[in-house]
N, C-alpha and C positions, 0 to 999 in steps of 0.2 A: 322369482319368475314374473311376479305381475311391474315390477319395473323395468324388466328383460322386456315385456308384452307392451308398454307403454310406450317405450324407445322404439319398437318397433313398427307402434303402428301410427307415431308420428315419423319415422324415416317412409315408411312404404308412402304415405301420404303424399310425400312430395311428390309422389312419380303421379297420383291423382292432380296435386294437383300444376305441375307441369304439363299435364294431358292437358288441362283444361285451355291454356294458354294459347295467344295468336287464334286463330280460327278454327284449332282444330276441339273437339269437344265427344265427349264419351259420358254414359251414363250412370247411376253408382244406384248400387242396391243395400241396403243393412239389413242381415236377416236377427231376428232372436228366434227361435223353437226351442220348446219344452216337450221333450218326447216321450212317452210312454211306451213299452215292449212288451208284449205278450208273448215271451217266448216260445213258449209249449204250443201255442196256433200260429207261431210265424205271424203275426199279427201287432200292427202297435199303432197307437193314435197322436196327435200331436195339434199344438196351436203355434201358429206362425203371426211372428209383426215383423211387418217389411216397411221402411223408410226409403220410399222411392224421389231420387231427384233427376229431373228433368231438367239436364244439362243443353238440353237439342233447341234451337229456333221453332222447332215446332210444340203444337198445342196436340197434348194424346188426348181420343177421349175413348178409346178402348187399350187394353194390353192384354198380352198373352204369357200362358203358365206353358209351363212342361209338365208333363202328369207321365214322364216315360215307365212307369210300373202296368200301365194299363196297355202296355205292347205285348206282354207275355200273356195274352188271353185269344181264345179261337177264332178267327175270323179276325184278327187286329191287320192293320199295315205289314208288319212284321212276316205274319203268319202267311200270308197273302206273299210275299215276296221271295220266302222262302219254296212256295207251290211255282212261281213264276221263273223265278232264276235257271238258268244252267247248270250251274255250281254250287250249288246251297254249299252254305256253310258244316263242315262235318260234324261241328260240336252242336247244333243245332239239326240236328235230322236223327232219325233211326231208320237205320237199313230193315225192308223187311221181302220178303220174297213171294211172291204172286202168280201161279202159274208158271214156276220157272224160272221168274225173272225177279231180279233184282232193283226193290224200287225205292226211294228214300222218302219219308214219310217226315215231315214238320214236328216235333218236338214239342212245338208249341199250339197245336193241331190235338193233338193228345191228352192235354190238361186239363184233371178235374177242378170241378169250383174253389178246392181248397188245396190245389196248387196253381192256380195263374198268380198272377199279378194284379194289383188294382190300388188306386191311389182318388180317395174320394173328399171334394169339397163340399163344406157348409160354411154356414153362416159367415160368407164374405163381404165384408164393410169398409170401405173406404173413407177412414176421417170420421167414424161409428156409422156412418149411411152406409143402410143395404144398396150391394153392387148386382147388376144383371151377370148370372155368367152361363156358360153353355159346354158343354163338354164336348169337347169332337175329339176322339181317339186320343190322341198322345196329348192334345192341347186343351187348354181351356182358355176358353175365349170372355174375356169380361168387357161387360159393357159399362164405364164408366158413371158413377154418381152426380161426378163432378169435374171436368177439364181439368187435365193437370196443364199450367201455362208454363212457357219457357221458363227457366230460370228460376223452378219452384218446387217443392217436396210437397213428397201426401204420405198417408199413412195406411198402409193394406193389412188388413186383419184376418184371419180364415181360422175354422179348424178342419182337420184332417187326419183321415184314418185311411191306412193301407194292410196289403197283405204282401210280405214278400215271397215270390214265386218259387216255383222249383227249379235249380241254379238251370238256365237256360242260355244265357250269355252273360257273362261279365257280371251282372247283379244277379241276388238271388240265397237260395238257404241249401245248404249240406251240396258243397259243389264235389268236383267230380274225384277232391284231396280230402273230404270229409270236414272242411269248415264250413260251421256251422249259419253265418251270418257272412256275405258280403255285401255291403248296404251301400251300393254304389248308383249316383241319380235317385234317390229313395226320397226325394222330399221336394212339394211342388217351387220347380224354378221358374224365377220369372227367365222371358224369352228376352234374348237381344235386341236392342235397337239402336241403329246409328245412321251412320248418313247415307246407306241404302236400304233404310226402312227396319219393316220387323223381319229379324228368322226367326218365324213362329213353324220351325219345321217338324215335321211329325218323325217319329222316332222309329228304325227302322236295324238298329243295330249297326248305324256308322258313328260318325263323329259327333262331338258337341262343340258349342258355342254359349260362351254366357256372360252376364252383370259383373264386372268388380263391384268388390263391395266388402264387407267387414260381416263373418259368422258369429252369435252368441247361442252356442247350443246346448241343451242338457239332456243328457239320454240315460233317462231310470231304467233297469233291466237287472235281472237277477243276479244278486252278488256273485255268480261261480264263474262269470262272463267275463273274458278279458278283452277290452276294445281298445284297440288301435287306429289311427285317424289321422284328416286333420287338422289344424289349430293346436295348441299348447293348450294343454290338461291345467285347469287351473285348479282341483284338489287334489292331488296327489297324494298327502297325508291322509286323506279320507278315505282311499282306493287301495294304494298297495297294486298287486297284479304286477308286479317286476319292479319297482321302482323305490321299494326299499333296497335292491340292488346299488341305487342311483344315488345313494343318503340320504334318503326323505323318512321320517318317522311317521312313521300311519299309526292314525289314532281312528280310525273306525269303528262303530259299535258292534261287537263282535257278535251281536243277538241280529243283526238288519237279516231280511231276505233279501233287499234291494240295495243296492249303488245306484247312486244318480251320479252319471259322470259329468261335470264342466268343461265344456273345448272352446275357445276365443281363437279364432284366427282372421287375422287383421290383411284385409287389401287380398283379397282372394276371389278367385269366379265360379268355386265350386265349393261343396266340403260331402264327404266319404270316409265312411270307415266300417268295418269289422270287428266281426265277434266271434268267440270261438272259449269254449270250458278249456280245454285242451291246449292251448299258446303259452310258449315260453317269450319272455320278454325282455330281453337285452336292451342296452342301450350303450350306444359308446362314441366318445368323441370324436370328433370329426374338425375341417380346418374350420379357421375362424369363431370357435367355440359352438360350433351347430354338433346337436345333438343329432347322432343317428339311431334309429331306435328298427330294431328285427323285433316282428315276431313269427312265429313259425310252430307249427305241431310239436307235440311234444314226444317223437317216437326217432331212434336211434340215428339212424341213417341222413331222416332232414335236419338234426341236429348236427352231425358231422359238417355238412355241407353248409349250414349255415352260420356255424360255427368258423368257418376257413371262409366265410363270403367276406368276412365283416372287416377285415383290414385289405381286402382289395376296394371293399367300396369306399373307406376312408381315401385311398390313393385317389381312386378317382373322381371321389369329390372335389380334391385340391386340383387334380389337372384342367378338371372343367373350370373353378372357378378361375384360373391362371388362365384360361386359352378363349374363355366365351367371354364372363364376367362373374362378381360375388354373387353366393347364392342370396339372397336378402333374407331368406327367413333361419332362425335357430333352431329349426327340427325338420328332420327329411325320416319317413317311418317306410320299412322295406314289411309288407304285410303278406304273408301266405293266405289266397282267395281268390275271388273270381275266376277266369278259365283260361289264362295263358299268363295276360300282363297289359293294364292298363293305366295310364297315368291320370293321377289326378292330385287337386291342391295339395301340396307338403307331402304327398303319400305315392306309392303305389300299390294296390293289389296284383298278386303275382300268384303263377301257379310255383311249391315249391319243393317236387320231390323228385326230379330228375336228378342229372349229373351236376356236380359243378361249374363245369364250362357253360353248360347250358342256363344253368339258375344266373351266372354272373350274367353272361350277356343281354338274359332278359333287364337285371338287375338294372345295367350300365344302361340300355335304352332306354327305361323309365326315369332312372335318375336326369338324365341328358331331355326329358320332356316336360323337366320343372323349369328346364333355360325355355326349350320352345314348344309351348304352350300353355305353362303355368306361370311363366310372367312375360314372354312375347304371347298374348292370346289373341293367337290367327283365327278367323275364322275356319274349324277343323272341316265342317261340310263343305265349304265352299272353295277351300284351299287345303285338301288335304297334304298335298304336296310339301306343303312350306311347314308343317309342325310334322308329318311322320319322316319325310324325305330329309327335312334337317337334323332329327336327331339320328336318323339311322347313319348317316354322313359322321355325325359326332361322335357316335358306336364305333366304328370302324376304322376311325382316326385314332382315338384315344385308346381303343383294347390295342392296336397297333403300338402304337407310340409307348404304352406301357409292359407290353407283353416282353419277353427274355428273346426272341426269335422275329426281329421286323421284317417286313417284305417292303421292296420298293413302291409300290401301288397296294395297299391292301381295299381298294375298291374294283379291281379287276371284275369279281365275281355279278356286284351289282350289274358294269357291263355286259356280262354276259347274258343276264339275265332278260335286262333293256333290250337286248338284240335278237332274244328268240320271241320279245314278246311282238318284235317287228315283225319277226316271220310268220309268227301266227296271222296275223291281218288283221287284229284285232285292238289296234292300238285305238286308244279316243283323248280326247285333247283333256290335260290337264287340267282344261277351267271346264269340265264336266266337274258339275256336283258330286260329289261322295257316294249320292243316294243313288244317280244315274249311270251308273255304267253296268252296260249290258250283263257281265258276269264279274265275278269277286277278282279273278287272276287278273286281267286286267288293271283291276281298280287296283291290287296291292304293288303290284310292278309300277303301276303310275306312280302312284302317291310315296311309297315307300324308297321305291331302287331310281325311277327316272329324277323324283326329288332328291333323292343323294346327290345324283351324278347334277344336278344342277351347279351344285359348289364345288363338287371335285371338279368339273370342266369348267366352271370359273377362274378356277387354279389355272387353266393354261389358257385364258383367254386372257386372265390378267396379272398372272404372277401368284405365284404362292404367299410370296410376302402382303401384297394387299387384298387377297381373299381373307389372308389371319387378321390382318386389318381390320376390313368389311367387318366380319362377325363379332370383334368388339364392338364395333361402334353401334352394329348394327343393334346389338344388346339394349348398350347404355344410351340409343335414343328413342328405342319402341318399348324399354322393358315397361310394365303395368300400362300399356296402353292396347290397341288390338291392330298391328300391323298389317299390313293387305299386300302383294304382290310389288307394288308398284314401289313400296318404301323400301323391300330387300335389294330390289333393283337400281332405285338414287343414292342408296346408303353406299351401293360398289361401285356409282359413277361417281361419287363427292371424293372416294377415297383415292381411285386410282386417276379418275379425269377422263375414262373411256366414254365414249356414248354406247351407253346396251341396250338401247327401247328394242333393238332387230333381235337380241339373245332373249330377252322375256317374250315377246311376242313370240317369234320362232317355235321354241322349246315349251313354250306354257299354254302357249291359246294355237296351236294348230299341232296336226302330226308330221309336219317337215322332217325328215330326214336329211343327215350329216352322210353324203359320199363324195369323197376326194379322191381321185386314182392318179399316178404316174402314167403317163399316156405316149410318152415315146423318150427316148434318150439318145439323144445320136449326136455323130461325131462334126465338128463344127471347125475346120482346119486342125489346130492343135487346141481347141477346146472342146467342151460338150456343149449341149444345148439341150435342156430338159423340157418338155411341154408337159403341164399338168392338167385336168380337166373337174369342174366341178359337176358333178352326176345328180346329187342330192338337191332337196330346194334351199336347205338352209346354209349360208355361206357362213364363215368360219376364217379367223386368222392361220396360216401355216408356218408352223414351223417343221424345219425340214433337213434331215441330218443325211451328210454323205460320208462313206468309209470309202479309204480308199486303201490298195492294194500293199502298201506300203507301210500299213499300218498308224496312221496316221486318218484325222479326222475334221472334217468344218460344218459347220450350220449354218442353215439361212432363214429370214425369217418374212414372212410376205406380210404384211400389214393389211388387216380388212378396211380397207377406205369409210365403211359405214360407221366406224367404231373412232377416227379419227383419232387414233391410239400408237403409241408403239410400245410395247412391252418389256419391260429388262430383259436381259439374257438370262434363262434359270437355270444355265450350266455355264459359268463363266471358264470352268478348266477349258472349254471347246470353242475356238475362234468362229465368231459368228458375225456373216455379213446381213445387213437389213434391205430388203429390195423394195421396187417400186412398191405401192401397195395395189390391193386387186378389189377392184368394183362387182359386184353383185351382179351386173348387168352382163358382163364378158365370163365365158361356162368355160375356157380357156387362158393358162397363163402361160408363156415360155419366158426363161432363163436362160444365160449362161455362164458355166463359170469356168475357171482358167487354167483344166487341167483334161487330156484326151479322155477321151471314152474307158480306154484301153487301162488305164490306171485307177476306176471307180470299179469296188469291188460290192457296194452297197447304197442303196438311197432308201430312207425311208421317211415317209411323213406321217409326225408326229410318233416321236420316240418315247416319250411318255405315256401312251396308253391312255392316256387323258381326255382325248376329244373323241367323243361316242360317232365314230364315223363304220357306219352300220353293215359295210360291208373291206374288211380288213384286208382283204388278199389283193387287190390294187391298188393297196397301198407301199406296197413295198416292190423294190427292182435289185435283183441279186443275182450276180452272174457266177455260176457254180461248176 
């Protein structure tokens, strides 16, 4: 293992240090912590050495922590948003009835001293000089001892003691499956900085953002605890907990109360893990010699299920690593915890005692959020869209692709969903922060479904074949670095040669709507003559299928002049002519083609179901 771990974390390096290269530049964190757990009070203390390099042209002379344990106390940012929302979150509220009426009350509103959250710093030194710091809710704010200079490291020292809350979202103690520990954001991170400054953003129950960088952790806690994680367990012989399953000989002192467990994981932006007396612990191979490791309660029914999870996820470990790219690291842990399903380094916590259809699918979109955001690390607050919107896209491809019963589009549904959230009026642009949008429903349809359909309608804006393109490449040239918007967007222009600045602006930074309707068809001597009308703001290539009466079929294909593109044919059985192309500026196109009226028994534009054109029934001309 520790030469498995060596190989390792001189391969990830490269991706460091090719980040670093030409102009572009990122910053690197090295954490060591030594943890202590006080199980019995939920309670554990800890000393942190961080090895900060300042990669950036500029001079820091403050930085900022994440302290997100100190959100689950009364009156936090958190608490405050759930009083304020529309929609509160339902795993975060309790219903309670009030003259009548039915009112939902903050979760987090409710907590005694000795179940909030809280996460406390001392004795902070920079390079052994005492640092200034200042605690503002979710962050801590340090005022430097000494200038860190471009192109220089320092060394952060603290200690720290927390209390982990009562499970309220995502982290937290005895969640709503009965694990015990899910220890997720539990340990002070430093905040991002790059070449739009810090997100030193206060924590609120959305996304994160963080440091690459290399974990050396050790977490002492009562031997009857099985902890799951991530980085590579470096005693294994010392622990046991499933892994003499694995053929490891555990030589542990059979008198200890405590395990101190060892976890290294190398080139990572997070690390999490869980605990639980109760966890069975599997492990089983996977492609490319990666360890997948389950673990899960130990009562009848979630072991059935998790029992029948573990050679579907092996499958689609291999199709992902075949369709996106290799996974890079040698262990991916599926951990029963937290309160639905959450992705983090090498891991996820999952909720895990529903059905199996249900446990996979969570299974398969967390797995697919080690490709995007655990080694593409987008900013999640600020670009939610591009890490839940692409893995949900990768979900739904590949449970497709793999499943015994395919459907021609199995993203249908996502459209559907993008089109009622148009009807509500409640759409807000994409490049709305995470933390800003008015209610939850919105933000999950943005981020989640309107980000799918950004690559599914890629597909037909530029072919299937260079969308599958695209997202190799797109892998193998942002993976370990932290991609933004505009790179998914050059990575599909380099590939296919479209110009798309009109498709990302459009679709990401405003609420333009896609409407295309058939607007007359009429007869033109012995031909037709179609006029089509563009209703929507956002213009859109067309492709455009006519049946005719005789059973017998042609396509046409209009080219978006802005895009200065022409697409393959992605039905080559079906004769397909390419017409002028159509300018942005003209809300009208007419055609003709060389067969009467009388003989077209069909036209529809866009027979792929592909292009999110928001109102369907003008799209199509059928004479019945």
């Amino acid at each position: 293992m520790r030469k498995l771990l060596l190989l390792s974390i001189v391969t990830l390096n490269l991706g460091s240090i090719y980040a670093q290269s030409s102009s572009y530049w990122q910053q690197h964190a090295d954490y060591k912590m030594d943890v202590v757990m006080d199980a019995k009070n939920y309670q554990y203390t800890g000393k942190q050495e961080l090895v900060y390099t300042n990669n950036s042209p500029d001079t820091l002379r403050k930085v900022y922590y994440h302290l997100f344990n100190n959100a689950f106390q009364p009156g936090s940012e958190m608490d405050a948003r759930l009083h304020s929302i529309k929609d509160p979150d339902a795993r975060m509220v309790n219903k309670v009835k009030v003259d009548g009426k039915e009112l939902k009350v903050s979760r987090i509103e409710t907590l005694k001293p000795d179940e909030i959250g809280y996460l406390r710093i001392s004795n902070f030194k920079q390079d052994g000089v005492a640092a200034t710091t200042k605690e503002v809710g979710t962050i801590l704010e340090v005022t430097l001892a000494k200038p860190i200079l471009p192109n220089s490291k320092t060394t952060f020292t603290l200690d720290f003691d927390g209390q982990s809350p009562v499970q309220i979202r995502r982290s937290g103690r005895n969640n709503s499956e009965g694990v015990e520990f899910s220890m997720s954001q539990w340990y002070p991170k430093l905040a991002e900085f790059d070449f739009e400054g810090w997100h030193a953003d206060p924590y609120i129950a959305r996304e994160f953002h963080g440091v690459w960088g290399n974990f050396d952790v050790n977490i002492t806690i009562d031997k009857e605890y099985t902890i799951g994680g991530t980085g590579y367990l470096q005693n294994q012989n010392e622990i046991g907990h499933g892994y003499e399953d694995a053929g490891v000989k555990v030589t542990y002192p059979k008198r200890t109360k405590t395990l101190t467990w060892h976890f290294v994981a190398p080139m990572v932006h997070d690390f999490t893990w869980a605990a639980d007396k109760n966890y069975t612990h599997d492990v089983v191979k996977g492609a490319n010699d990666v360890d997948l490791h389950f673990l899960y309660k130990n009562n009848p029914k979630t072991a059935e299920n998790w029992k029948k999870l573990q050679p579907l996820m092996v499958n689609m470990l291999d199709f992902l690593n075949k369709n996106i790219g290799e996974y890079p690291y040698k262990q991916y842990s599926f951990i029963q915890g937290g309160d639905g399903g959450m992705e983090y380094a090498m891991c996820t916590l999952m909720l895990g005692n529903g059905t199996l259809a249900g446990i996979y699918g969570t299974a398969t979109h967390e797995l697919a959020h080690a490709w995007f955001q655990h080694v593409l690390a987008t900013n999640e607050s600020k670009h939610p869209w591009m890490d839940e919107g692409f893995t949900t896209y990768v979900q739904d491809w590949a449970e497709n692709e793999l499943s015994g019963k395919k459907v021609e589009n199995p993203f249908k549904g996502n459209y559907n969903a993008y089109y009622k959230l148009i009807e509500s009026g409640k759409e807000q642009a994409q490049s709305t922060h995470g933390d800003r949008y008015d209610e939850n429903r919105p933000y999950s349809v943005s981020s989640y479904v309107k980000g799918s359909i950004f690559l599914s309608q890629l597909n037909y804006v530029i072919g299937k074949d260079k969308l599958a393109e695209t997202i190799k490449r797109y892998y193998h040239d942002f993976k370990f670095k932290h991609p933004t918007p505009n790179d998914i967007k050059r990575t599909a222009e380099r590939v296919s040669g479209a110009n798309l600045d009109w498709y990302l602006m459009d679709w990401t930074q405003t609420t333009n709507t896609i409407d295309y309707g058939i607007k007359t068809v009429a007869d033109n001597s012995d031909k037709t003559t179609i006029s089509l009308e563009r209703i929507g703001r956002m213009p859109m290539p067309i492709d455009l299928l006519v049946e005719y009466t005789d059973g017998t079929m042609e396509s046409f294909y209009i080219p978006l002049r802005l895009m200065h593109f022409e697409k393959e044919n992605p039905n080559p059985s079906v004769k397909r002519t390419v017409l002028n192309d159509w300018t942005w500026a003209a809300s009208t196109y007419d055609f003709t083609i060389g067969k009467g009226k009388s003989t077209i028994k069909k036209i529809t534009i866009d027979p792929s179901g592909l292009m999110a054109d928001v109102k369907q029934e003008n799209n199509i001309y059928e004479v019945k």
